[in-house]
Chimera marker file (.cmm) of the C-alpha trace (Angstrom):
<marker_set name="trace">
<marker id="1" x="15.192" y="80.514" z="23.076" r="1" g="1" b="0" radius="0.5"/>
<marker id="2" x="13.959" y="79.664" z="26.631" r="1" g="1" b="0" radius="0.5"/>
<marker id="3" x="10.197" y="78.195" z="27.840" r="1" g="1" b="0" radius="0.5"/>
<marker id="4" x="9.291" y="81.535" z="28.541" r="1" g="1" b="0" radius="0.5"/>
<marker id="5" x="10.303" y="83.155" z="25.146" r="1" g="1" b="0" radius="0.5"/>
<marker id="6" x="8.698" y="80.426" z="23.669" r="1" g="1" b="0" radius="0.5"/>
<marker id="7" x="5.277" y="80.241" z="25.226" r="1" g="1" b="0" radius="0.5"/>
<marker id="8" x="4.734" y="83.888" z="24.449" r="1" g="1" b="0" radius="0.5"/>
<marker id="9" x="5.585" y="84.029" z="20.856" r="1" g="1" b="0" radius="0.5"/>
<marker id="10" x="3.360" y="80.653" z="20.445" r="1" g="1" b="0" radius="0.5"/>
<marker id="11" x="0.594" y="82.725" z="22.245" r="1" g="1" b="0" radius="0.5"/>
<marker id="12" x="1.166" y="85.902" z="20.350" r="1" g="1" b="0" radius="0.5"/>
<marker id="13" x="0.988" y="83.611" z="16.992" r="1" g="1" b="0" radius="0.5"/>
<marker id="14" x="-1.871" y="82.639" z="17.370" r="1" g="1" b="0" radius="0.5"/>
<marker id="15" x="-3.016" y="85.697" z="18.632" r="1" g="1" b="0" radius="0.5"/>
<marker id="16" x="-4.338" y="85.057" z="22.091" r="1" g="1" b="0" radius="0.5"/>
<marker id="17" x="-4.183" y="87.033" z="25.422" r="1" g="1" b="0" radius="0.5"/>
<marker id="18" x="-2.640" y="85.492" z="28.421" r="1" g="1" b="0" radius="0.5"/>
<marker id="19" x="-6.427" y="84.667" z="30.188" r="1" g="1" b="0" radius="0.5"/>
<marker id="20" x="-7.851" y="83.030" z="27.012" r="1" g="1" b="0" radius="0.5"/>
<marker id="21" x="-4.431" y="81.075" z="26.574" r="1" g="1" b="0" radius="0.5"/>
<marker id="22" x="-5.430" y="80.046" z="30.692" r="1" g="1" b="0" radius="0.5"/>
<marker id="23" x="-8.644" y="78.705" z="29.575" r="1" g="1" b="0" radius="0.5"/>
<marker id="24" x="-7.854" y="77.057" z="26.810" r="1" g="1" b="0" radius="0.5"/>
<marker id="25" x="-5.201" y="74.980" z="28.871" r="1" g="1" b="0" radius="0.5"/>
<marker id="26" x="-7.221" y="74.863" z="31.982" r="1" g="1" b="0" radius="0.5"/>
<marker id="27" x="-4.758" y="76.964" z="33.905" r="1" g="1" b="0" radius="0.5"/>
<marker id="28" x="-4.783" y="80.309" z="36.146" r="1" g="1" b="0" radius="0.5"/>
<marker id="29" x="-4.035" y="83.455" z="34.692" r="1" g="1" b="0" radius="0.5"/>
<marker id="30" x="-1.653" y="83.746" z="37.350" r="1" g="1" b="0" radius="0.5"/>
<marker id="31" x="0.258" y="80.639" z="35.960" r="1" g="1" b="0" radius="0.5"/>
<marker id="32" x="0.649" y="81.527" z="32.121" r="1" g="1" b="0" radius="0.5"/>
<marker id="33" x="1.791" y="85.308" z="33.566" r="1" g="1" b="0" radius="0.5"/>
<marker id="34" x="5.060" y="83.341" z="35.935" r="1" g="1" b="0" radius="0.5"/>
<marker id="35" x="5.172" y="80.792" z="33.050" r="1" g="1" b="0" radius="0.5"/>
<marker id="36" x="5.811" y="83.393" z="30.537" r="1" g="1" b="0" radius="0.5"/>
<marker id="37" x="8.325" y="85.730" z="32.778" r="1" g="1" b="0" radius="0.5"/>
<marker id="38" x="10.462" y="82.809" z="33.328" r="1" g="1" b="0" radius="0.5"/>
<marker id="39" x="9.772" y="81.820" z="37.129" r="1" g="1" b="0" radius="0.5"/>
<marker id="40" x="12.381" y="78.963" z="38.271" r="1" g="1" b="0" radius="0.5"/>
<marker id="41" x="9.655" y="76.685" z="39.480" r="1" g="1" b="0" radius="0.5"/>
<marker id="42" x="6.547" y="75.521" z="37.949" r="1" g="1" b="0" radius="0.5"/>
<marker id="43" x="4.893" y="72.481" z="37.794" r="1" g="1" b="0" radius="0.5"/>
<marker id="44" x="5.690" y="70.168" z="34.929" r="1" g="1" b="0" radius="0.5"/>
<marker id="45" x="2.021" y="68.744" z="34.137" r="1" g="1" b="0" radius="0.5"/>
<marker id="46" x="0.688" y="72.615" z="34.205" r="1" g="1" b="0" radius="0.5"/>
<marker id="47" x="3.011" y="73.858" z="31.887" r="1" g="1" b="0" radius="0.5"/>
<marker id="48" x="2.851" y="70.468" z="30.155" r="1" g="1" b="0" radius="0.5"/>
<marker id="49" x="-1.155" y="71.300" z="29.777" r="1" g="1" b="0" radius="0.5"/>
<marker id="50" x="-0.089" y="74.618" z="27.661" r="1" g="1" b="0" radius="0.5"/>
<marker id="51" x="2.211" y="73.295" z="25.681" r="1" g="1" b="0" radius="0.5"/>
<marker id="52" x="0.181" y="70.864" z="24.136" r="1" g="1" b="0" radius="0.5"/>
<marker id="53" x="-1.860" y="73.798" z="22.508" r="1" g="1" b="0" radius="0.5"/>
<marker id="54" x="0.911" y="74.337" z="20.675" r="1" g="1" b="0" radius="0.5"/>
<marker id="55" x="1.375" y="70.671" z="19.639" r="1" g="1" b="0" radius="0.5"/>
<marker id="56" x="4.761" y="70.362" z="21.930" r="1" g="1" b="0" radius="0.5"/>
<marker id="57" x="5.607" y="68.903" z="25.452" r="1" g="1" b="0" radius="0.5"/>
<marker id="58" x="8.470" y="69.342" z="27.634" r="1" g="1" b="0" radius="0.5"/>
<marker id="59" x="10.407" y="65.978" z="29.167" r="1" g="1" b="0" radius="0.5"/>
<marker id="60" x="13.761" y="64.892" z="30.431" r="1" g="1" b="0" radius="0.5"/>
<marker id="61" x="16.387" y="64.363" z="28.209" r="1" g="1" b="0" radius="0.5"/>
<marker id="62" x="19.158" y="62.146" z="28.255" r="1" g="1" b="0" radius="0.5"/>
<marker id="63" x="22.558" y="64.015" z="28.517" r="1" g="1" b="0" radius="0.5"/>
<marker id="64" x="25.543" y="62.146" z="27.282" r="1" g="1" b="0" radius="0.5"/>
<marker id="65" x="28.171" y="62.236" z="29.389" r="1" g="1" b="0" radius="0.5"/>
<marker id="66" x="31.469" y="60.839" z="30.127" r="1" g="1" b="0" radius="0.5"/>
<marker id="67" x="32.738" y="58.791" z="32.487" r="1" g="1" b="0" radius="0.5"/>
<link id1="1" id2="2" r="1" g="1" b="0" radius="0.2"/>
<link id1="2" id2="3" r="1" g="1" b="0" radius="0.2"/>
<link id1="3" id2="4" r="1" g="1" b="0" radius="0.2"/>
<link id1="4" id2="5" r="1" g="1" b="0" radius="0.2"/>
<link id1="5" id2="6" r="1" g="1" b="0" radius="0.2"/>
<link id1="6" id2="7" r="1" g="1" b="0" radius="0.2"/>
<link id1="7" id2="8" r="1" g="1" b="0" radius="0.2"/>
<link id1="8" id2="9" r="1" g="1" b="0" radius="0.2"/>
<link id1="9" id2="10" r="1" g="1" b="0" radius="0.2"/>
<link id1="10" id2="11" r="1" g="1" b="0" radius="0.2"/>
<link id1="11" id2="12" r="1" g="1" b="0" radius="0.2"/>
<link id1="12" id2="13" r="1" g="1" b="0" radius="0.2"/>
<link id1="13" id2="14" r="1" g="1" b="0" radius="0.2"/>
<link id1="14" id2="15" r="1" g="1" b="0" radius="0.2"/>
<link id1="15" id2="16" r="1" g="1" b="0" radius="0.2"/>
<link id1="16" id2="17" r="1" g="1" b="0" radius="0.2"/>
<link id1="17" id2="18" r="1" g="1" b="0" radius="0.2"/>
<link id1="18" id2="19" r="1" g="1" b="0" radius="0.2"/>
<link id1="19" id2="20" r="1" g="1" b="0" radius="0.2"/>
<link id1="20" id2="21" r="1" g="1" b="0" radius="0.2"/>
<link id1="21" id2="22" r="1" g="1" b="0" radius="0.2"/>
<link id1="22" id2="23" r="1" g="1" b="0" radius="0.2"/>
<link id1="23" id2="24" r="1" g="1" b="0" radius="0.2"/>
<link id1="24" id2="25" r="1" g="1" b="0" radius="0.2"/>
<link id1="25" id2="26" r="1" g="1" b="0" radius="0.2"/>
<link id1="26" id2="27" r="1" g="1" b="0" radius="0.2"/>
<link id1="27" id2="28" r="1" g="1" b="0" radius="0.2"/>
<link id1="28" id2="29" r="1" g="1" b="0" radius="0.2"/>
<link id1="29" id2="30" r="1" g="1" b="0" radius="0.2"/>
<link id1="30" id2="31" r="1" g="1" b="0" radius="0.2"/>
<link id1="31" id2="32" r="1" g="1" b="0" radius="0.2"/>
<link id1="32" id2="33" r="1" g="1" b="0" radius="0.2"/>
<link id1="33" id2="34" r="1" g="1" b="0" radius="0.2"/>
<link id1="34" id2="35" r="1" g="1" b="0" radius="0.2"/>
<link id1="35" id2="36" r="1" g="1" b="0" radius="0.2"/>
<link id1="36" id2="37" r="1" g="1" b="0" radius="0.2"/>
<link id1="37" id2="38" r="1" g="1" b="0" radius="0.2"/>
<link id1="38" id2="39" r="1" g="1" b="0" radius="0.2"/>
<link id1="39" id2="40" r="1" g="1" b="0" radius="0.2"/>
<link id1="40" id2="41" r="1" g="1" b="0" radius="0.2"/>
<link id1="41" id2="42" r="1" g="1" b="0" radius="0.2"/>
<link id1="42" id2="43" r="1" g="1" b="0" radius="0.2"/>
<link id1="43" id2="44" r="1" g="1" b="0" radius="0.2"/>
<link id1="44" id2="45" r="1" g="1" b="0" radius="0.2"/>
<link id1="45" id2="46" r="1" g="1" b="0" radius="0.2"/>
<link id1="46" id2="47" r="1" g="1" b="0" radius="0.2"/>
<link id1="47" id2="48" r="1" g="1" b="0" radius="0.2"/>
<link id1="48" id2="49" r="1" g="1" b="0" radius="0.2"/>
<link id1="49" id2="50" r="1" g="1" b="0" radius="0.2"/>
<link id1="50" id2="51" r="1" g="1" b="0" radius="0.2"/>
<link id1="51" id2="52" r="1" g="1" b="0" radius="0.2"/>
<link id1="52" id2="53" r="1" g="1" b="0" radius="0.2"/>
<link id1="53" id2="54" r="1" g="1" b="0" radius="0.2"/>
<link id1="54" id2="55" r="1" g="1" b="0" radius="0.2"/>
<link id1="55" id2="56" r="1" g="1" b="0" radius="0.2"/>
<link id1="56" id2="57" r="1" g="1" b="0" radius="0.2"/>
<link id1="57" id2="58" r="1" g="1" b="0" radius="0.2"/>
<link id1="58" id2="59" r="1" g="1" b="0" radius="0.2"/>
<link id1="59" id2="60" r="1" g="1" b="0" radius="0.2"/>
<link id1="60" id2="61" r="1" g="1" b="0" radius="0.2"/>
<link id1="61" id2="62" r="1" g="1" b="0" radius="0.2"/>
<link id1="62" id2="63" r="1" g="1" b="0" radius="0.2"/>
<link id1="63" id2="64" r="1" g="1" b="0" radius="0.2"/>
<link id1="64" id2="65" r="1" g="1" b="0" radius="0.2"/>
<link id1="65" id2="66" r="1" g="1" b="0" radius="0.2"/>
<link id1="66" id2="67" r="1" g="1" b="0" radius="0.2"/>
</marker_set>
């Protein structure tokens, strides 16, 4: 499941439309409506902002590779 799958099944859940899911993380419509169709570049403390409604956050993670 990607970010954008994700955020609109967490939404749906909980049964909210995409401009009270804006409000509630202090965001633009416009934002949750790129957010949740996938767009390549967003800003990380925005999207950060609406995932913590859901009790998540997105961060780096450490891939192990080899030298």
């Amino acid at each position: 499941m990607n970010l954008a799958q994700f955020i609109k099944e967490q939404r749906n859940r909980v049964k909210l439309t995409q401009q009270e899911l804006a409000e509630k993380a202090g965001v633009g419509l416009r934002f949750v409506r790129e957010l949740e169709q996938g767009k390549d570049t967003l800003r990380l403390d925005k999207v950060n902002q609406v995932l913590q409604l859901f009790g998540c956050t997105l961060a780096p993670q450490s891939l192990n590779q080899v030298n």
